[in-house]
C-alpha positions in Angstrom: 88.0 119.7 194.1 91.4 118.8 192.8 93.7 121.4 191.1 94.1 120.8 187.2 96.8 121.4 185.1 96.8 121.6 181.0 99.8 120.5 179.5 100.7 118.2 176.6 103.5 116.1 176.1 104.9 118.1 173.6 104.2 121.4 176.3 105.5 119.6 178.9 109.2 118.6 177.0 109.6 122.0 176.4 108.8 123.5 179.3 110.2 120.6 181.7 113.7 121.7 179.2 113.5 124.8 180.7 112.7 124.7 184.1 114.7 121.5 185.0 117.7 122.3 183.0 118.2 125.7 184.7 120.3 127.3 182.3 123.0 129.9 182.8 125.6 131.5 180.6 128.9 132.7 180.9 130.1 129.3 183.1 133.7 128.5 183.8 134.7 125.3 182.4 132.9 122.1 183.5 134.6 119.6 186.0 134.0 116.5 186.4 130.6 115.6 188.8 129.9 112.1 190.3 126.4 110.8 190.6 126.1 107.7 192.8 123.3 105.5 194.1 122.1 102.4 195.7 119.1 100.3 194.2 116.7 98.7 196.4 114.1 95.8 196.0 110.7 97.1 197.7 108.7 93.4 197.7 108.7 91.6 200.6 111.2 88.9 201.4 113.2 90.1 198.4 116.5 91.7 198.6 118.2 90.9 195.2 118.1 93.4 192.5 120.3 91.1 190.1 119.5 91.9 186.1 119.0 95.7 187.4 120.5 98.2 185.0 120.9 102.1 185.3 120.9 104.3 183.0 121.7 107.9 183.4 120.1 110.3 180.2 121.9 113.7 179.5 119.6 116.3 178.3 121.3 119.2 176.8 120.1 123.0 176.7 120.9 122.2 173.1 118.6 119.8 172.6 121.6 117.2 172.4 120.9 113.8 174.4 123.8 111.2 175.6 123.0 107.7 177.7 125.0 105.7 179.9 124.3 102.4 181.4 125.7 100.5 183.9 124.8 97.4 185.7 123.7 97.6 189.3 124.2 93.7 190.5 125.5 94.5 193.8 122.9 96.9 194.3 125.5 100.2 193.9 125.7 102.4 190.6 128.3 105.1 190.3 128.4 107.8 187.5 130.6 110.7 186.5 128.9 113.1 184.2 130.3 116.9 183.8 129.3 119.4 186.4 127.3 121.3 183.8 124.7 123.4 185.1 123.1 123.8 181.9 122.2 119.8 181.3 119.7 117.8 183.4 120.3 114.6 183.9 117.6 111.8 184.4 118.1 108.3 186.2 115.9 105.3 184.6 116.5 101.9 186.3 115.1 98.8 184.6 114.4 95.3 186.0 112.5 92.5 185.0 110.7 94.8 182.1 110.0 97.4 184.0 111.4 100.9 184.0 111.2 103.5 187.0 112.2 107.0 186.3 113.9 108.7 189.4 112.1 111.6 190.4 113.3 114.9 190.8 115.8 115.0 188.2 119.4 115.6 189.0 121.7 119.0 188.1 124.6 119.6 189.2 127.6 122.5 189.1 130.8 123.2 190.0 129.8 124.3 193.3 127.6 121.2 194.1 129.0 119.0 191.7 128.2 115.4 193.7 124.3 113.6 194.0 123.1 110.5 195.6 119.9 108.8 195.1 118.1 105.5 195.9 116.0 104.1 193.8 113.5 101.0 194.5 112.2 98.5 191.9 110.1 95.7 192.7 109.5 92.0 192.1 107.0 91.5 188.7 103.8 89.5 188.9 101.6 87.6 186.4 98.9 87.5 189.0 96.2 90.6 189.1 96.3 92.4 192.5 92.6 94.1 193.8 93.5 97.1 192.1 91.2 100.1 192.2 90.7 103.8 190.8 91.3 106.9 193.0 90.2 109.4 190.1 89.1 109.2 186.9 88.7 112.4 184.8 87.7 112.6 180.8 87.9 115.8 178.8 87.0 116.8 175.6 90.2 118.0 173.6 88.9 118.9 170.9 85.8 119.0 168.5 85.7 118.6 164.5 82.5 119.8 163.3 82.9 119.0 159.6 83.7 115.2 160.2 81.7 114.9 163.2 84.1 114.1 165.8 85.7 114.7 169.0 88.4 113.9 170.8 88.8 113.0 174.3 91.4 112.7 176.7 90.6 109.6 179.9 93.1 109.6 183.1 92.7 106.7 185.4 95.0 107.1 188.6 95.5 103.0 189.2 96.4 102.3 192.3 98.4 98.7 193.2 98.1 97.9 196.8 100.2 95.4 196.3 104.5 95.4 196.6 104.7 93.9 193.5 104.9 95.2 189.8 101.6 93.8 188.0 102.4 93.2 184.4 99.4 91.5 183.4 98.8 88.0 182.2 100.0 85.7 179.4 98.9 88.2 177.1 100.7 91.1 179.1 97.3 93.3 179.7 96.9 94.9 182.5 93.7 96.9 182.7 90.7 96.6 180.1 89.1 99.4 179.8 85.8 100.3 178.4 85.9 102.3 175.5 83.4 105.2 174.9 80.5 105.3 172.9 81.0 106.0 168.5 84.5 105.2 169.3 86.2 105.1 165.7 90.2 105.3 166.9 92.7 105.3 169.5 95.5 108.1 170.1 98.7 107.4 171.4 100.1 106.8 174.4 102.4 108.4 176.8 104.3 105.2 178.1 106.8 104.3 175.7 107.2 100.9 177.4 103.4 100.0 176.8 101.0 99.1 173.7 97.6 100.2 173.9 95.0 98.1 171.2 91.2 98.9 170.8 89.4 95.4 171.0 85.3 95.9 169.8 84.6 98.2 172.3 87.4 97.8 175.1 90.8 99.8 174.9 93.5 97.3 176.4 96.8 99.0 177.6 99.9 96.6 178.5 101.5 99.6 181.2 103.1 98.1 183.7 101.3 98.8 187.2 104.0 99.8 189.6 103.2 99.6 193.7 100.9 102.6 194.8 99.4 105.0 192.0 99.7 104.5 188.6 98.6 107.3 185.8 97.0 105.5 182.8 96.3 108.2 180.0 94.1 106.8 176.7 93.0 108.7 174.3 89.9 108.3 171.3 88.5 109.9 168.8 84.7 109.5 168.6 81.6 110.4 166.2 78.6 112.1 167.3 75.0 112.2 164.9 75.2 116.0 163.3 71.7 115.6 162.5 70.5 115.3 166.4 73.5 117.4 167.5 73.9 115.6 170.7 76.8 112.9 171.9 75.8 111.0 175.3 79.5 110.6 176.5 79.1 107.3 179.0 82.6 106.8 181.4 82.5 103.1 182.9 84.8 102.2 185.3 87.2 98.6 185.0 87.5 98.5 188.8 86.0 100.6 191.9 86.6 103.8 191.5 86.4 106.7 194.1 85.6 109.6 192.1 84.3 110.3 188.7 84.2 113.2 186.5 83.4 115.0 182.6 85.0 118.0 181.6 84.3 119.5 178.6 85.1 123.1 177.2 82.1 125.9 177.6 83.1 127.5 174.4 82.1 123.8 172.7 78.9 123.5 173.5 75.6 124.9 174.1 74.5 122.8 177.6 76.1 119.9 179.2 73.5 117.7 181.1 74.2 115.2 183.7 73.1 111.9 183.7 70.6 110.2 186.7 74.0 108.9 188.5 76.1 112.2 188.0 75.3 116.1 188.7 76.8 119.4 187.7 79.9 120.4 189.4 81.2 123.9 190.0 82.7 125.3 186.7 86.5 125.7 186.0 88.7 128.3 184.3 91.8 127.0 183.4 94.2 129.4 181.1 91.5 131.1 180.4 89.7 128.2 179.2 86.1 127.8 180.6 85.1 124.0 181.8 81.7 122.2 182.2 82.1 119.6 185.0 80.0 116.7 185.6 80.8 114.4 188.4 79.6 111.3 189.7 77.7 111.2 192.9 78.8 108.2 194.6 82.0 106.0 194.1 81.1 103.7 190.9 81.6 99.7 191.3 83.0 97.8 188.6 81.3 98.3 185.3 79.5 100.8 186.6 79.6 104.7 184.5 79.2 108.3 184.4 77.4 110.0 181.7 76.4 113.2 180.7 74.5 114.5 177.2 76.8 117.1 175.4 74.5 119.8 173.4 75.1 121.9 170.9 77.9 120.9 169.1 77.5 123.0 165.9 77.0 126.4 167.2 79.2 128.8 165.4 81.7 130.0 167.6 85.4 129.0 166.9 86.3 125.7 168.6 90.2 125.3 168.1 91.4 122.2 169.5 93.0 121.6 172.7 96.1 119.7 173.5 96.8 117.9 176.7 95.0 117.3 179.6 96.8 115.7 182.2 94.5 116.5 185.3 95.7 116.9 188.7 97.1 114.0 190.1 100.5 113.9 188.7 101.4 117.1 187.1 105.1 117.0 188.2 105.2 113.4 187.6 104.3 114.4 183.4 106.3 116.8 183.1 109.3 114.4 183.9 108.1 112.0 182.0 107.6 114.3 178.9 110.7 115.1 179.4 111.9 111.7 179.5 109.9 110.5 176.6 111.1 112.8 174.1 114.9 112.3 175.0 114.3 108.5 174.6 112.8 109.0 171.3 115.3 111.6 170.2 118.5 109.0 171.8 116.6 106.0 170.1 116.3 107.9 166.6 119.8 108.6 166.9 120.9 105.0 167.7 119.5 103.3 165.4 120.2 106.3 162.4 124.0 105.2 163.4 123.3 101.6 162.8 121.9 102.4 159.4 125.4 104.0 158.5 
């Protein structure tokens, strides 16, 4: 069983602030730090990274966020941020369309006031490569009993086998994936660089699939009948996928049965939240799902929504990225409020 983690996006910005920023008081004054770097092309037979740009974000303690950007032609960037403990700094590299966040983030101090770090991008491709599904893992966020709705929460980890950066076709969509039943809206999603559409009854999503695992989070909101009290939640799988499974709060629901290709798994407590688990017996083909009957949904105990989900498989990875979300959006919002004046 994998280890699960519950964090939002909004959870994970906040705490990501204060665990990666490592904060401390009473510093002498900030000299000057260097962060340097070299930028690689990881696709076979390629060794230009021409177009490449860097960008280097500065996250305050006080919520304040600065960008810098350099080209990185000749495959070298060079930076020279303040040595200030108390501001994390994030690398982002684009090329050809495609970002890559550099992973762990980067602090420095007066004491250790220099960094280096490689980063690797890769070539961009039209053409699909076999891709496939280590993990797939839906929960139930949350559950509104007036309107007859709940919300759910799918992560696919994606993996490219390919050296290439799969950006999908003429149309730009990479994965189509099919929606769950009573589906009535989509929620957002947590790549900033990607659009994700609801077509009849398949979510489309245009996030770039980088070489090796790829998180792809969707989210919908769903109606169940009131009057029978019972949603059949169905989870089909785009590609192969290894493992399956349904999780759905305890506190929700009267039973939780599986379906003829699924059983029940051992329960969960995480943060004192009590989980139902249904998982798939045997690795699902393409098209092929997971379903379970959810039960007694209008039983009176409270059922408060839940935010965030993000499973097991990149827990670090989202963190980082929440991080990195919200000081885009913050930096964006404050670029283009200067433009207006």
């Amino acid at each position: 069983m994998r280890a699960l983690a519950i964090l939002s996006p909004l959870a994970g910005l906040l705490v990501g602030f204060a665990v990666l920023s490592g904060v401390a008081s009473g510093q002498t004054p900030v000299s000057a730090g260097r962060i340097t770097g070299t930028v690689m092309n990881g696709t076979a037979g390629v060794a230009s990274v021409a177009g490449v740009r860097v960008q280097l974000l500065a996250l305050g303690e006080d919520g304040q966020v600065s960008s810098s950007e350099e080209s990185a032609a000749d495959g070298q960037f060079a930076f020279t941020p303040p040595a200030d403990p108390t501001v994390t700094y994030v690398l982002r590299a684009t090329y050809q369309g495609v970002s890559y966040l550099v992973d762990p983030p980067v602090l420095l101090s007066p004491e250790l006031p220099n960094e280096e770090r490689a980063i690797t991008v890769y070539e961009a491709t039209n053409e699909a490569p076999a891709l496939r599904i280590a993990a797939t893992v839906v929960s139930v966020q949350g559950l509104d009993r007036d309107l007859g709705e709940l919300s759910l929460q799918r992560e696919d980890q994606v993996v490219n086998p390919s050296d290439r950066v799969y950006v999908g076709g003429d149309d730009g969509v990479t994965l189509r994936i099919p929606a769950p039943d009573g589906v009535t809206g989509l929620g957002a999603t947590d790549d900033l660089d990607a659009s994700v559409e609801l077509e009849g009854l398949v979510t489309t999503t245009t996030q770039a699939l980088r070489p090796g695992a790829n998180l792809v989070v969707t989210r919908y909101v769903v109606g169940y009948d009131q009057a029978s009290d019972v949603y059949r939640l169905r989870v089909t799988s785009p590609v192969p996928a290894s493992e399956m499974e349904l999780w759905v709060p305890e506190r929700f629901v009267d039973a939780v049965e599986a379906g003829p290709e699924g059983i029940r798994g051992a329960d969960q407590t995480l943060r004192d939240e009590r989980w139902i688990v249904v998982r798939r017996v045997d690795p699902a083909d393409e098209g092929e799902s997971l379903t379970a009957s959810i039960i007694g949904l209008t039983r009176a105990n409270s059922a408060n929504p839940l935010l965030g989900f993000p499973g097991a498989l990149f827990g670090a990875s989202i963190a980082l990225g929440a991080v990195v979300a919200g000081a885009l959006l913050l930096w964006r919002a404050r670029t283009s409020t200067s433009e207006v004046q």
